[in-house]
C-alpha positions as CSV (number, residue, x, y, z in Angstrom):
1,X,-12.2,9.4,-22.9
2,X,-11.9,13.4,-22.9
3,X,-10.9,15.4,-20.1
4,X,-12.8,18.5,-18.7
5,X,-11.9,20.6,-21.9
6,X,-13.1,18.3,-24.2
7,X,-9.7,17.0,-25.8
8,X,-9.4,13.2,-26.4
9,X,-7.1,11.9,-24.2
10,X,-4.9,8.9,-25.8
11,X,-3.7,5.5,-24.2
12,X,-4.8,6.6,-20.7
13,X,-7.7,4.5,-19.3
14,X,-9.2,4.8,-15.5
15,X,-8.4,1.1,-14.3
16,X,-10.7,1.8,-11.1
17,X,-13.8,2.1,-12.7
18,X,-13.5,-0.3,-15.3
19,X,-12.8,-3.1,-12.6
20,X,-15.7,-1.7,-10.6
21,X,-18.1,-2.0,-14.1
22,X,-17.3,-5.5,-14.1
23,X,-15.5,-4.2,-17.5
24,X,-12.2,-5.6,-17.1
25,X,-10.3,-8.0,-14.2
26,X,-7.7,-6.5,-12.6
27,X,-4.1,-9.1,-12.8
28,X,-1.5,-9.1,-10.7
29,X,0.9,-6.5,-10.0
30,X,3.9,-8.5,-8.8
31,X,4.5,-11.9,-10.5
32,X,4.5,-14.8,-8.4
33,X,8.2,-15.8,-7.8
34,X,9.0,-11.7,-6.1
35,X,6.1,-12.8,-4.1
36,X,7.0,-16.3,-3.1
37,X,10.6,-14.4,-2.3
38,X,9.4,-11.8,0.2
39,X,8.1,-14.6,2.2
40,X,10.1,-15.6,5.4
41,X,11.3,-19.3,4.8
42,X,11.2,-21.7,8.2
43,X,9.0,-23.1,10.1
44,X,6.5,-20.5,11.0
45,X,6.9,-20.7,14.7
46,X,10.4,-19.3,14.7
47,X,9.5,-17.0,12.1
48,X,8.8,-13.2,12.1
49,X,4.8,-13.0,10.9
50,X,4.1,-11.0,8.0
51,X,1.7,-8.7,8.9
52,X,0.6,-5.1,8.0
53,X,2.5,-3.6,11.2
54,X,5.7,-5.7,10.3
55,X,5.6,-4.5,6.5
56,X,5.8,-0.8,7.7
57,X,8.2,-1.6,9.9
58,X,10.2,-2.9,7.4
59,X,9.8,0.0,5.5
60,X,10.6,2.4,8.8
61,X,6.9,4.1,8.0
62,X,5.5,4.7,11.5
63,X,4.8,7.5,13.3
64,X,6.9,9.4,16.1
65,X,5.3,11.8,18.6
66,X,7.2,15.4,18.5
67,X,10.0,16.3,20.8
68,X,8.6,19.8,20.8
69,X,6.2,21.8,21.5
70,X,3.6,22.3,24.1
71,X,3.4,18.9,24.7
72,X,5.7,16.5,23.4
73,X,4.0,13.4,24.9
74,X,1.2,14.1,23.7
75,X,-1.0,10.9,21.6
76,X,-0.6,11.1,18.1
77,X,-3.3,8.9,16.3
78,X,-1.7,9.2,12.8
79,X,-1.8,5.3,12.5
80,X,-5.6,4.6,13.2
């Protein structure tokens, strides 16, 4: 692979497009038993779901509308 001036680049492959020419299977980035731990443990009824909305929230990545401004209730659609 060379970049745009025409120099080899070493050891760097584009994982992307070799998975999408049916070059190369992508694995697993987290082995199984860091997986099997970030799963709640219970019986699922009394148990928080883990769902994309949770994940984020467990993270504390969601969006705030601004206190400021012309109008600070306005509707922020940031997450759709």
């Amino acid at each position: 692979m060379m970049n745009q001036d025409g120099v080899a680049v070493d050891g760097v492959a584009d994982e992307q497009l070799r998975v999408e020419h049916g070059i190369w299977h992508r694995g697993q980035k987290q082995p199984d038993e860091e997986l099997k731990a970030k799963l709640p443990t219970g019986h699922y009824a009394e148990q928080q779901p883990t769902t994309f909305w949770t994940t984020n929230l467990q993270r504390k990545n969601y969006y705030q509308s601004a206190s400021v401004g012309p109008n600070p209730f306005a509707k922020t659609s940031g997450l759709t």
